[in-house]
C-alpha positions as CSV (number, residue, x, y, z in Angstrom):
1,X,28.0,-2.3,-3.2
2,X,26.7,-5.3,-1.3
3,X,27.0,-8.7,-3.1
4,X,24.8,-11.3,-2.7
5,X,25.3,-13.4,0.4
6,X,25.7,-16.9,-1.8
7,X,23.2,-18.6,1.0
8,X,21.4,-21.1,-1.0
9,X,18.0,-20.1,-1.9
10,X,14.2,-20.5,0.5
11,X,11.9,-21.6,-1.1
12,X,9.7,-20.9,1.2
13,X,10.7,-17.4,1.7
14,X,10.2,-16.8,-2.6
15,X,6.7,-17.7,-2.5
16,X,5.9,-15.7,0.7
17,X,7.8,-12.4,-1.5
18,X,5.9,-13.2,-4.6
19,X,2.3,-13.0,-2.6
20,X,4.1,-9.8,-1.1
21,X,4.6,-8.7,-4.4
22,X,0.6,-9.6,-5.5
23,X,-0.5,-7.0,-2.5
24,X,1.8,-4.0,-3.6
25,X,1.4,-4.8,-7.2
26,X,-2.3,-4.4,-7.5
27,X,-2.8,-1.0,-9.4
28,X,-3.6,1.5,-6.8
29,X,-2.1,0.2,-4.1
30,X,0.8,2.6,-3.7
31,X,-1.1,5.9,-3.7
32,X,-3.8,4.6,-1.5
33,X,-0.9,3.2,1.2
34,X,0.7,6.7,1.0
35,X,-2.2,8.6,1.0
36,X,-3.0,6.9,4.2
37,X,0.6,7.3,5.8
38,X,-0.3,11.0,6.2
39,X,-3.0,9.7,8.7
40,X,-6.6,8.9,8.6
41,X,-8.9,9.8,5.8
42,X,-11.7,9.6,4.9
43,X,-13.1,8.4,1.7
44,X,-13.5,11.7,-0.5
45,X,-10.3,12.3,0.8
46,X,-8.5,9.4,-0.6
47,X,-10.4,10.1,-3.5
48,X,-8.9,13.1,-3.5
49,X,-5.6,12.4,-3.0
50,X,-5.4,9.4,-5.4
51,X,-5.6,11.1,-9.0
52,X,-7.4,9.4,-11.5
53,X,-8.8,6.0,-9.3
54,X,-12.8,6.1,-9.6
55,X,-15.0,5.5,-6.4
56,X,-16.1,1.9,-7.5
57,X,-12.1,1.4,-7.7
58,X,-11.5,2.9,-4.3
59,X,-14.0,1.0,-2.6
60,X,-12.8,-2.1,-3.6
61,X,-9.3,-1.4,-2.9
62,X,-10.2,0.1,0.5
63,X,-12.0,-3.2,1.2
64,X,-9.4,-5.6,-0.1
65,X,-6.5,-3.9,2.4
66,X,-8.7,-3.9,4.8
67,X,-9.2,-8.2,4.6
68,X,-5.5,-8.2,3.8
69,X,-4.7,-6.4,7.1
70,X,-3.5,-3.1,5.9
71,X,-6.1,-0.4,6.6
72,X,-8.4,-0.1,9.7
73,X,-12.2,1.1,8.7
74,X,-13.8,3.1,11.6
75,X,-17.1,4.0,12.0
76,X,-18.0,6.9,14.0
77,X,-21.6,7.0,14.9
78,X,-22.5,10.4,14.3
79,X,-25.7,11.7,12.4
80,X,-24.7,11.7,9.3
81,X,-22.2,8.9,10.3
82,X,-18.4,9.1,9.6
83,X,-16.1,6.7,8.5
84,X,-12.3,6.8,8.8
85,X,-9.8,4.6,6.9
86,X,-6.1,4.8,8.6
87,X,-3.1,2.3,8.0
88,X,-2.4,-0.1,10.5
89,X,1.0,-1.2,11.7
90,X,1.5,-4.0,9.0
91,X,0.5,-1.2,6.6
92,X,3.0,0.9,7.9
93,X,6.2,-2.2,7.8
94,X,5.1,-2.3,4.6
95,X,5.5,1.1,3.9
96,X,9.2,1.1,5.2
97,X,10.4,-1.9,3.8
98,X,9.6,-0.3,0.1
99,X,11.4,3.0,0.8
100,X,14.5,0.8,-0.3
101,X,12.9,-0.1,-3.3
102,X,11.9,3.5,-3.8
103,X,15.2,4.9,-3.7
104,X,16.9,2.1,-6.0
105,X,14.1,3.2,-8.3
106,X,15.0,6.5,-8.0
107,X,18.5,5.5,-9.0
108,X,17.9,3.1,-11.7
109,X,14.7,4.1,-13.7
110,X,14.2,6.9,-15.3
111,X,10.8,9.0,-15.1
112,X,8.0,7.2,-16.8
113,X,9.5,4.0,-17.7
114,X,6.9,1.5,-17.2
């Protein structure tokens, strides 16, 4: 088990995890981020894949990630026209650096303990 290093606290480097924290803590976050990890989607199919999140939700969350840095829109120009929404590469850190988190989760909580 690794113990903690003992190296004296950042503050700096708290507050930038606590605004890390207020992105992936906003409900819905997580399944949108995953959803788009299997590539790019379009909106029915986020709505789709994201059980339970209505399309006034969706929207917004779509278009908060996307002003945070997370998701790319696309617009195809196409009659009718199309619109993709796929993770960019900030998205995709992000994505990685919780798999830790995931797995001590995994370990530590049991299912449905909120």
């Amino acid at each position: 088990m690794n113990k903690p290093s003992g190296a004296p606290v950042n503050e700096e480097a708290c507050f930038r995890i606590l605004r890390a924290i207020d992105i992936i803590g906003v409900r819905w976050t997580g399944p949108i981020l995953l959803a788009g990890a299997r590539g790019a989607r379009r909106f029915k199919e986020y709505r789709a894949m994201v059980e339970g999140i209505s399309d006034p939700q969706l929207t917004l969350r779509l278009k908060q990630l996307q002003a945070r840095g997370l998701i790319d829109r696309t617009v195809v120009p196409s009659t009718p026209v199309q619109i993709t929404y796929s993770l960019t590469r900030d998205a995709e850190e992000l994505i990685s650096a919780l798999q830790p988190l995931s797995r001590w989760s995994e370990r530590h909580l049991p299912p449905g303990d909120v």
